[in-house]
C-alpha positions as CSV (number, residue, x, y, z in Angstrom):
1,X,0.0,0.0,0.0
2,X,2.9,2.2,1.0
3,X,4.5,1.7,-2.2
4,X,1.0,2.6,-4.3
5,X,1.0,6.2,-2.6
6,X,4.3,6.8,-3.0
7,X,3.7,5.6,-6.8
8,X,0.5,8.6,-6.7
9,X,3.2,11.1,-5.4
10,X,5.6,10.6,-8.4
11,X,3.3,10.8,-10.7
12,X,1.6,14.0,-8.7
13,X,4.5,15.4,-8.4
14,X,6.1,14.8,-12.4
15,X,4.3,17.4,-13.8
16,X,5.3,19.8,-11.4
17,X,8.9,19.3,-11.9
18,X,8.2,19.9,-15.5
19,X,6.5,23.4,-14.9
20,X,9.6,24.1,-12.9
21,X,12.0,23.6,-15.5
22,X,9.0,25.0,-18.0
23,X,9.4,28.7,-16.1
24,X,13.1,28.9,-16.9
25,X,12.3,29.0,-20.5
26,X,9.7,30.0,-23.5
27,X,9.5,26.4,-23.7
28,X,10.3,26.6,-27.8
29,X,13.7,25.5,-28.7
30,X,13.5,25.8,-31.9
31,X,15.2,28.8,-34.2
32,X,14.5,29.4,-38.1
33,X,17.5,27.4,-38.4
34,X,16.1,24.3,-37.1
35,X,15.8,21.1,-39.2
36,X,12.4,19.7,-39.6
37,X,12.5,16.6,-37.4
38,X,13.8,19.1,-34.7
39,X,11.0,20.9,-35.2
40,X,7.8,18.0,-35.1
41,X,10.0,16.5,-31.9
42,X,9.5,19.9,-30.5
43,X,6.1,19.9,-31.2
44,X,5.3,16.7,-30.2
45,X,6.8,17.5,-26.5
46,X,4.8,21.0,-26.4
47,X,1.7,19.0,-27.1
48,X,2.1,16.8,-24.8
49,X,3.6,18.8,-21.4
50,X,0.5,20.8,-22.1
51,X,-2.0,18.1,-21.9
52,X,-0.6,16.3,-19.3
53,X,-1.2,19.6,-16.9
54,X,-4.5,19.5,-17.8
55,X,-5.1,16.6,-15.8
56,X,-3.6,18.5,-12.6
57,X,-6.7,20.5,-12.7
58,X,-9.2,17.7,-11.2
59,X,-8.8,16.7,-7.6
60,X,-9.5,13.3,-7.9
61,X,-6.2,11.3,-8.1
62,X,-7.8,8.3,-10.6
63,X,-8.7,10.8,-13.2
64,X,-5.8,12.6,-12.9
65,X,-4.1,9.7,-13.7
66,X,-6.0,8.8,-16.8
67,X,-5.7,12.1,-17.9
68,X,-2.0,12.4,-17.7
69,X,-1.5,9.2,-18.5
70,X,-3.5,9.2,-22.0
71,X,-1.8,12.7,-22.8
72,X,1.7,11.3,-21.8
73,X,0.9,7.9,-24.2
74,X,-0.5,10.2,-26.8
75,X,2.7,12.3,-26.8
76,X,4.6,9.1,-26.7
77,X,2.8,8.0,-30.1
78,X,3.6,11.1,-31.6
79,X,7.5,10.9,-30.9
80,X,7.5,7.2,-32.3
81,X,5.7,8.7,-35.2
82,X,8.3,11.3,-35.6
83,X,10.9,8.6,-35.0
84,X,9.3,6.2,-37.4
85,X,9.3,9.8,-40.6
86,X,13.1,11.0,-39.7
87,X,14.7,7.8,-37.8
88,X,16.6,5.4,-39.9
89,X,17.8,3.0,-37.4
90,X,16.1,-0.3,-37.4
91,X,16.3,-1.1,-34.1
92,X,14.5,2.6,-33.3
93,X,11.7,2.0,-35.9
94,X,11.4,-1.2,-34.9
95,X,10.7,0.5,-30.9
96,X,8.5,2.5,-32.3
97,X,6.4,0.7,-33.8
98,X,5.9,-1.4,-30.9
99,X,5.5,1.8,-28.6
100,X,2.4,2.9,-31.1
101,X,1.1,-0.8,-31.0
102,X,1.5,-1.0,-27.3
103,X,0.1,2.3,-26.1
104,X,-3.0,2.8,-28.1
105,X,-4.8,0.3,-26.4
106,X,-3.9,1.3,-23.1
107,X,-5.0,5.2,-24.4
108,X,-8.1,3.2,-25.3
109,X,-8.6,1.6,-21.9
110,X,-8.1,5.2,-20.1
111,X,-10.3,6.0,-22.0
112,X,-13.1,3.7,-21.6
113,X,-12.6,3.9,-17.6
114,X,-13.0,7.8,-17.8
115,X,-16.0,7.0,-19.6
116,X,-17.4,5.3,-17.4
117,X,-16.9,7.1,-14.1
118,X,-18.0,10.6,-15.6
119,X,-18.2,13.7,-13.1
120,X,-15.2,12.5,-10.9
């Protein structure tokens, strides 16, 4: 049980860390200069820092979860997509792919369970 709410905490406390390091910075790296893979990873990470502290605005902890979760896998996607148009290495592409296949259905389940337990 312990090791549950301590699990909660971390993943409570993530996003905060991130807004930290967020307020030192414009949070857009890129320059006119910038090649286009540097620019959709960029992208890709904006999107989904953004979405995940969405989910810090409920004050239930399971939806919170969901939330962040499906934002973090949905920004996770979008990186392996990225990967997958710019990457060449075959071991990469082959991660991936298996990062797209394995995280959509989990999005899918988050989903679902946030479905149906609306209004918490």
């Amino acid at each position: 049980m312990k090791h549950r709410h301590w699990l909660l905490v971390g993943f409570l406390l993530t996003p905060l860390s991130v807004l930290a390091v967020e307020s030192t910075h414009d949070g857009n790296h890129t320059t006119p200069h910038s090649t286009d893979f540097e620019q959709a990873y960029q992208q890709d990470m904006d999107n989904m820092h953004r979405d995940m502290m969405k989910s810090m605005s409920t004050q239930n902890p399971d939806v919170a979860f969901a939330q962040g979760m499906i934002a973090h896998h949905q920004g996770a996607i979008a990186m392996a997509k990225t990967q997958l148009k710019f990457g060449k290495d075959p071991e990469l592409r082959k991660l991936a792919e298996d990062i797209i296949k394995a995280q959509q259905p989990e999005i899918e389940q988050m989903q679902k369970w946030l479905e149906q337990h609306p209004g918490q």
